[in-house]
N, C-alpha and C positions, 0 to 999 in steps of 0.2 A: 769629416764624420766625427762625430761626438764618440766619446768614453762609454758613453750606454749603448751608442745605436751597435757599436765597435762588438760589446759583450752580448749584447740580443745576434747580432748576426753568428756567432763565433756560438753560443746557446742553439740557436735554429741549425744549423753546420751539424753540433752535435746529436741532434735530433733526428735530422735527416739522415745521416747516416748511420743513425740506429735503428731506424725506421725501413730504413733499404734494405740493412744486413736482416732484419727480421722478416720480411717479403722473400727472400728466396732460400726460406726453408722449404723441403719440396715435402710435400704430405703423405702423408703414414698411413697403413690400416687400424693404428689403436690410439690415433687423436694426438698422439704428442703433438703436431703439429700446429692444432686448433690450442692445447695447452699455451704454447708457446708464443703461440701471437695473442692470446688472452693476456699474458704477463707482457708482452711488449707494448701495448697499450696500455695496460698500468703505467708502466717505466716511465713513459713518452709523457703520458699525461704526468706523473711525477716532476719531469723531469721539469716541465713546462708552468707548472701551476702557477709559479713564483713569478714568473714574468705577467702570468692573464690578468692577476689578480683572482685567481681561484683558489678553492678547497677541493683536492680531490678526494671523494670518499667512496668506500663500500657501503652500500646499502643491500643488506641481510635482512633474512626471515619477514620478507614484504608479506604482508596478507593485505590484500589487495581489495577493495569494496565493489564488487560485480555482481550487485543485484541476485545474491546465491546463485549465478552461473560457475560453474569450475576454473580456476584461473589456469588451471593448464590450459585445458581446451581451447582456453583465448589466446596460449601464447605468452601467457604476463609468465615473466621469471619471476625465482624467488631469491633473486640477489643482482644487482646491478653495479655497475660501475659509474660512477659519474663526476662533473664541475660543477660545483656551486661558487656562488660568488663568497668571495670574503663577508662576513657578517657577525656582529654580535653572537658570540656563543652560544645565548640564550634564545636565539632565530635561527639556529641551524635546523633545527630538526623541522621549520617551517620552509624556509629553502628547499631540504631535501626533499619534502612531500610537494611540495608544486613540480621542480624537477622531473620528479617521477609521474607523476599527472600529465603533465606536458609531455613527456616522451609515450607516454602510454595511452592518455587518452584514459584514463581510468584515476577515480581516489585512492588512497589506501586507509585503511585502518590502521596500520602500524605498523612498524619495520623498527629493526638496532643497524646501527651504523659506527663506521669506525675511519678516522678522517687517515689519509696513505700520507 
């Protein structure tokens, strides 16, 4: 076993069982629980980007391009989590906006983002 494959297994190890201990938090009536696995998916994805070859960022204050329908009504958040690939600085905010098209099925007009 190689030096890298050694540090990726020993990286996934830590993942995993951060990933487990976050799963059997037992759920609340006032959301800490959904709180708390929202950040452990951060973490996770944090923890990992370095190996995917990704950026993970937030993307904030989406407004969303649906034909003047309400973008609640449709479901579209107005902040997302997500992986983008490594890219020119200057093509991120292109990245992001496909991304979110792609998981949504919808354009956006504009969103701010902040790389985690």
């Amino acid at each position: 076993m190689t030096e890298r494959n050694r540090a990726l297994r020993d990286r996934l190890r830590e993942i995993e069982l951060f990933a487990t201990n976050s799963l059997h938090m037992q759920p609340d009536d006032d959301n800490k629980c959904e709180v708390h696995l929202t950040l452990s998916l951060a973490k996770i994805a944090e923890m990992s980007h370095d190996y995917l070859g990704m950026n993970c960022v937030e993307a904030y204050d989406i407004e969303w391009d649906t034909d003047d329908e309400d973008p609640g009504e449709l479901g579209l958040p107005k902040s997302m989590m997500l992986c983008v690939a490594q890219c020119d600085p200057t093509d991120i905010d292109d990245e992001i906006a496909n991304v979110l098209s792609d998981r949504s099925g919808w354009c956006v007009k504009s969103f701010k983002f902040k790389v985690l």
